[in-house]
C-alpha positions in Angstrom: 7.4 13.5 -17.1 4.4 14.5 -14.9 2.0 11.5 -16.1 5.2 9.1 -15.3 5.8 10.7 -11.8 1.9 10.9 -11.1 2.1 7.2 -11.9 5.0 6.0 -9.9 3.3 7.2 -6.5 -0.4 5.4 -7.5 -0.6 2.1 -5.0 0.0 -0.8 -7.7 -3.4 -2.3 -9.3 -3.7 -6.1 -8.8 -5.8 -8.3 -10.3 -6.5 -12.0 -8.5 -8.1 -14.5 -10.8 -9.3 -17.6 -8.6 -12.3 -19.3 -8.0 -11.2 -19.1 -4.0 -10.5 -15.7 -2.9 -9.5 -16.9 1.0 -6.4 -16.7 0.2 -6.3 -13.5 -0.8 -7.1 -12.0 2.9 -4.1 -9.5 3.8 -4.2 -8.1 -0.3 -7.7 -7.7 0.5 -7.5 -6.1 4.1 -4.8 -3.8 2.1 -7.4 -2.5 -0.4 -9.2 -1.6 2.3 -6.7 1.0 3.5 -5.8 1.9 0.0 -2.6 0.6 -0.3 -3.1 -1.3 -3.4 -6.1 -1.6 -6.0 -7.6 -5.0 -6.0 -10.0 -6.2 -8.7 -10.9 -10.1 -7.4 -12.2 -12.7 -10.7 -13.6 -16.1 -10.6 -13.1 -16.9 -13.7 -10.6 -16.4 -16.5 -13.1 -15.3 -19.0 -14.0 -12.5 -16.7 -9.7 -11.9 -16.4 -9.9 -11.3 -20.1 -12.8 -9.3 -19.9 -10.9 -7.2 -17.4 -7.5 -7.3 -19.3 -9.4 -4.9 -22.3 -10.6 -2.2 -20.0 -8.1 -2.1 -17.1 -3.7 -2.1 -17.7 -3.0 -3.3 -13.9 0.8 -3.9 -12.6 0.3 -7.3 -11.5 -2.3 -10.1 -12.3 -2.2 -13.4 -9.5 -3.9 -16.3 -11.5 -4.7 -19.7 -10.0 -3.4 -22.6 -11.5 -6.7 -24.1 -11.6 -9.7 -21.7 -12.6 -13.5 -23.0 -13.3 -13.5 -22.4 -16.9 -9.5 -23.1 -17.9 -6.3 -24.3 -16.4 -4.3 -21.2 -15.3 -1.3 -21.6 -17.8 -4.0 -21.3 -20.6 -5.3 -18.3 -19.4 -1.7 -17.0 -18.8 -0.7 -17.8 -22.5 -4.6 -16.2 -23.5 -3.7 -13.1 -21.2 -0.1 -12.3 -23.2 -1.5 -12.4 -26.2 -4.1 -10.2 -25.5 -2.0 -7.5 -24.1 1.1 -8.1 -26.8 -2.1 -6.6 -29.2 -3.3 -4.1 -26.9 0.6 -3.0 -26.8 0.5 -2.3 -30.1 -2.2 0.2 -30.0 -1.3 2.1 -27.0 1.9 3.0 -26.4 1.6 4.3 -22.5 0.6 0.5 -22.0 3.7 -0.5 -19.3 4.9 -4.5 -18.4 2.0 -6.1 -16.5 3.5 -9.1 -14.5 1.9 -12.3 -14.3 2.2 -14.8 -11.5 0.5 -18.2 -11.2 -0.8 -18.8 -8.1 -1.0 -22.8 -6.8 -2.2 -24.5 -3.5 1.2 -26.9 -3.4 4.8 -25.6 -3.8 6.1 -26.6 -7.4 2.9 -27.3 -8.8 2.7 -26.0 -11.6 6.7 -26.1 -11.6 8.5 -22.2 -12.2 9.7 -23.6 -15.5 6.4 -24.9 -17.0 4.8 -21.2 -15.7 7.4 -19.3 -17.5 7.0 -21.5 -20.7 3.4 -20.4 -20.7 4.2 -16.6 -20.3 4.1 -15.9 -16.4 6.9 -14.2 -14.7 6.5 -15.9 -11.2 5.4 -18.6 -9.7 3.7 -18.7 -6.2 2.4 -20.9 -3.3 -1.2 -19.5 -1.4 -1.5 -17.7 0.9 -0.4 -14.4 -0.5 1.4 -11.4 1.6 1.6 -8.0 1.0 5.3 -8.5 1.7 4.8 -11.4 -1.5 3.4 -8.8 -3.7 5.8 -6.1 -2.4 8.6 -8.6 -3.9 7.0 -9.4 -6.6 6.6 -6.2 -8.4 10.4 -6.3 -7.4 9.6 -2.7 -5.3 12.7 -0.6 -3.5 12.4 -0.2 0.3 11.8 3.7 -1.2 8.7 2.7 -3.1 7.2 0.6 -0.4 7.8 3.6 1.9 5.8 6.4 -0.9 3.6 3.9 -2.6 2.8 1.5 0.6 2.9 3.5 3.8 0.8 2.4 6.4 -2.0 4.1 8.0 -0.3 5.6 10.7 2.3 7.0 8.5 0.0 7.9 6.2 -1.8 10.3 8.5 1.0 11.7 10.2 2.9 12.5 7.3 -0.9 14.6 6.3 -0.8 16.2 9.4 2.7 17.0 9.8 2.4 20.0 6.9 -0.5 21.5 8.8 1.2 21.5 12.1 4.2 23.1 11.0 2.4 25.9 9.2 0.7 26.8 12.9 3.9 27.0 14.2 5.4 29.0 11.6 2.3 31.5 11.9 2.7 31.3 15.9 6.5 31.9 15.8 6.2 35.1 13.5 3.0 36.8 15.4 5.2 36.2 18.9 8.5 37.7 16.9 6.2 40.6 15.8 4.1 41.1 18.5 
């Protein structure tokens, strides 16, 4: 119960896979605050490579990698994890979107044939990701606050003890 709470309020772990990572700017900027985990490949043998150490919530594949089309490495990716599933049970879904320049290309149909959950057109939001991993307006708010909320919400426990303290030493003094 701990380990599954403990995991619910961890920023999701992303993994791009995409020879061009500019469109990948706002995922990246949101790293950099620490609202999600982002681990950026060029390549899908490096995604595979990846796939065997790290179990990630959501992996964004291009449609068209260096070394393989991104349907391939979608269908290359399932299998790989449908095995790893079978030796660790703590291993939860991991969704897979494929990533193209032009809408409907490659169609939603042909992406879900080849094992993807998603389809999506570049450039990538937060607010795409966000919908996505198919996350409440609750879990953006824990898992996703911004940095303003963020620090507030650290400070706000501290402040509040002060006054607490403060209040009793004028009640007893």
């Amino acid at each position: 119960m701990v380990m599954k709470l403990a995991k619910a309020i961890q920023a999701p772990s992303v993994v791009v896979i995409d020879p061009r990572f500019e469109a990948y700017q706002e995922l990246v900027e949101s790293a950099r605050s620490g609202r999600i985990g982002l681990h950026l490949r060029s390549s899908g043998a490096e995604g595979l490579a990846l796939a065997k150490k790290h179990a990630v919530d959501a992996w964004l594949v291009a449609a068209d990698l260096d070394d393989m089309s991104g349907l391939d490495f979608v269908e290359l990716l399932r299998n790989q994890l449908e095995a790893s599933q079978t030796t660790d049970s703590e291993g939860g879904q991991q969704r897979v979107a494929i990533v193209s320049e032009v809408p409907g290309k490659p169609g939603h149909w042909e992406a879900t044939e080849h094992g993807a959950d998603h389809s999506m057109v570049k450039p990538i939001s937060m607010a795409d990701l966000e919908t996505f991993l198919e996350m409440t307006p609750a879990e953006r708010e824990m898992i996703l606050p911004g940095r303003d909320l963020a620090r507030s919400i650290l400070t706000l426990p501290v402040s509040m003890g002060a006054a607490v303290v403060a209040l009793a030493v004028v009640m007893l003094g």
